[in-house]
C-alpha positions in Angstrom: 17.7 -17.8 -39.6 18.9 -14.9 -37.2 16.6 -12.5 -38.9 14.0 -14.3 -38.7 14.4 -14.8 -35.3 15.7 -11.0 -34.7 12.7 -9.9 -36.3 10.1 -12.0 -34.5 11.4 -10.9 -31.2 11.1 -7.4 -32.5 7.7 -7.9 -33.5 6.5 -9.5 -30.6 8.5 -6.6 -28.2 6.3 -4.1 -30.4 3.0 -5.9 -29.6 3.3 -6.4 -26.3 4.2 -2.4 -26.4 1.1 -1.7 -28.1 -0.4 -3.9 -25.7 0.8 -2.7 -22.4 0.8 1.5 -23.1 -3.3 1.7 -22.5 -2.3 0.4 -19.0 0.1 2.0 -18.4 -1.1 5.6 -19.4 -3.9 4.9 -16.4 -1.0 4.2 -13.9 0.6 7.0 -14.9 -2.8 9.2 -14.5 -1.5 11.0 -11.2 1.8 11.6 -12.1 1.3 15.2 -11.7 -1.7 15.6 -9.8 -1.5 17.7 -6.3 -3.8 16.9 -3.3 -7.3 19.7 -3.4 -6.8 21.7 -0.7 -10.3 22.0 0.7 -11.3 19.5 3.6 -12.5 16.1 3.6 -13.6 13.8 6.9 -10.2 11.7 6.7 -8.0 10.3 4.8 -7.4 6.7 4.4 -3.6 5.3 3.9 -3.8 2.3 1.9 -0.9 -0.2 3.6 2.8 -1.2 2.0 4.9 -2.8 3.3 6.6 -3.2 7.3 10.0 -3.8 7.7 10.9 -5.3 11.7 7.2 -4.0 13.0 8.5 -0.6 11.0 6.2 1.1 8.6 8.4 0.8 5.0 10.0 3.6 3.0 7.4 3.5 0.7 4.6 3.4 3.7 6.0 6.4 5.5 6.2 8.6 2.5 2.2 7.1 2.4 2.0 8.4 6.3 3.8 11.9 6.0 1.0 12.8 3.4 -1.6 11.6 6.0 0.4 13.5 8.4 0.8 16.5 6.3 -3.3 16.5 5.4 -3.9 15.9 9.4 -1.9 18.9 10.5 -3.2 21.2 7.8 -6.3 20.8 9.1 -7.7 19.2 6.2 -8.6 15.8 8.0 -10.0 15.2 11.3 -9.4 11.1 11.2 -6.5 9.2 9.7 -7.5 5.8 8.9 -5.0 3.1 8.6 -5.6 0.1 6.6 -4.0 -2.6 5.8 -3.8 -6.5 7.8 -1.1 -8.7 9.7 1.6 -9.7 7.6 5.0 -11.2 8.0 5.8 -9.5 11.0 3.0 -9.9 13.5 1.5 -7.1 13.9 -1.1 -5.6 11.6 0.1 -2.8 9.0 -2.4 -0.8 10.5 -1.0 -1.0 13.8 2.7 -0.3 12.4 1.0 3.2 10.8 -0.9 3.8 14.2 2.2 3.5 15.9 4.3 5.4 13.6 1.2 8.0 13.4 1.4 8.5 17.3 5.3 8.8 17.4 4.7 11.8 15.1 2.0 13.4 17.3 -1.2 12.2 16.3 -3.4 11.0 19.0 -5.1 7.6 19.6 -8.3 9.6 19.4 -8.0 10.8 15.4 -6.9 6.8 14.0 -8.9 3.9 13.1 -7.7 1.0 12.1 -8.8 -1.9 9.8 -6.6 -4.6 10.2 -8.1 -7.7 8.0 -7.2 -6.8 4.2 -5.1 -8.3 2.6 -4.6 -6.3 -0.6 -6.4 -3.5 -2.1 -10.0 -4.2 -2.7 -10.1 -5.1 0.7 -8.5 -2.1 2.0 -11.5 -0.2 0.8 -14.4 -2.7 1.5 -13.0 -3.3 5.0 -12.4 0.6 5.4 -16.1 1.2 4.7 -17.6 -0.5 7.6 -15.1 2.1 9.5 -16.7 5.2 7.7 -20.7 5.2 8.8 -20.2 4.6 12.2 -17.7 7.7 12.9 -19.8 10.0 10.3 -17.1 10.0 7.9 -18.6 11.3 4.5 -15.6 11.7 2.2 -12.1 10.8 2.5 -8.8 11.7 0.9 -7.2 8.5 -0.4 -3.8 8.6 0.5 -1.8 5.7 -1.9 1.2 5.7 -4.7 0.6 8.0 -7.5 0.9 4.3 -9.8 -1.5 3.0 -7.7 -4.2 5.9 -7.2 -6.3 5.2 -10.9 -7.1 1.0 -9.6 -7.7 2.3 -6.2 -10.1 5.1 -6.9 -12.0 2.7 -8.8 -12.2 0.3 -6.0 -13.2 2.9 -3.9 -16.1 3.9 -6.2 -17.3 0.0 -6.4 -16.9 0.4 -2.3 -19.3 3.5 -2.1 -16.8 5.4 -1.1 -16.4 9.3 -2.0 -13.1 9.6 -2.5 -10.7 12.1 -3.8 -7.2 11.2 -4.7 -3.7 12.2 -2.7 -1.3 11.1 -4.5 2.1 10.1 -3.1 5.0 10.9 -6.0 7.8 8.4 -4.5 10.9 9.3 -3.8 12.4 6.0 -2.6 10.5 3.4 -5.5 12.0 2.6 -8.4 8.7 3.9 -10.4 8.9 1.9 -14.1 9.3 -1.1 -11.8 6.3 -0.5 -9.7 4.4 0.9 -12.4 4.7 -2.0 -14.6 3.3 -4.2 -11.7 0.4 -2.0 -11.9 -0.4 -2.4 -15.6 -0.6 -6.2 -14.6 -3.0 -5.5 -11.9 -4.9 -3.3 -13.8 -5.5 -5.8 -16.6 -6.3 -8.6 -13.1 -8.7 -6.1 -11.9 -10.5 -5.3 -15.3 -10.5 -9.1 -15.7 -12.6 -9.9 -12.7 -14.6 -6.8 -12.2 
């Protein structure tokens, strides 16, 4: 009776293996990719987490490749999106402020502050782009995250070129995992 039961838990591990590796070979797409180095109009930081009105680990490493494409010269505008969560203020505000403390004036952010997760980070963004003559952007997200997003961006009408963020402070398989189950949502309800 063990066996049996040994070997249906092996079976079903294996299936839900052969299940799950499609997904997670497109979350693990930009693994290796580096950021073009010609410019775009902007670049648009999808929002993580805040922690006490604090842009998260995992946002700032978002933010210092913003920053980085900003004082490269490769963006003019930094666009920060993402909308109020537990804290109070908008995760768009926590980047603009974080954004300023580093240098970055008032001038060079927009903010969209109503999404709530990622397909309305970029639908919301959009309205941002026409009025400021923003053509193309740099999309500025988690590695994991980057093959969902840029597919979101494209159902936007968004020209988008991936900057992919390889974490430091994630724990990856977790995060990556999460992303295989989004994926599967998002090719659900497409």
């Amino acid at each position: 009776m063990k066996k049996r039961w040994l070997w249906s838990g092996v079976i079903l591990c294996l299936i839900f293996a052969l299940l799950i590796i499609p997904f997670w070979v497109q979350a693990s797409r930009y693994d290796d990719v580096r950021v073009a180095d010609h410019p775009r109009d902007a670049a648009l930081v999808l929002g993580a987490a805040l922690w006490d009105n604090q842009p998260s680990p995992a946002l700032r490493e978002r933010l210092q490749m913003a920053l980085s494409l900003y004082h490269k010269g490769q963006v003019q505008w930094i666009i920060c999106s993402g909308g109020v969560g537990d804290d109070g203020i908008s995760e768009a505000e926590g980047m603009k402020r974080y954004l300023m403390e580093q240098g970055v004036p008032p001038k060079d952010l927009l903010l969209e502050e109503e999404s709530t997760n990622t397909k309305e980070n970029l639908q919301y963004s959009k309205k941002l782009l026409k009025p400021n003559d923003i053509q193309n952007i740099y999309l500025v997200t988690h590695d994991y995250h980057m093959y969902r997003s840029l597919a979101l961006a494209r159902q936007a009408g968004i020209r988008a070129e991936p900057a992919p963020v390889h974490s430091s402070v994630l724990f990856t398989p977790y995060y990556k995992a999460r992303e295989c189950l989004s994926i599967i949502k998002y090719r659900l309800t497409k």
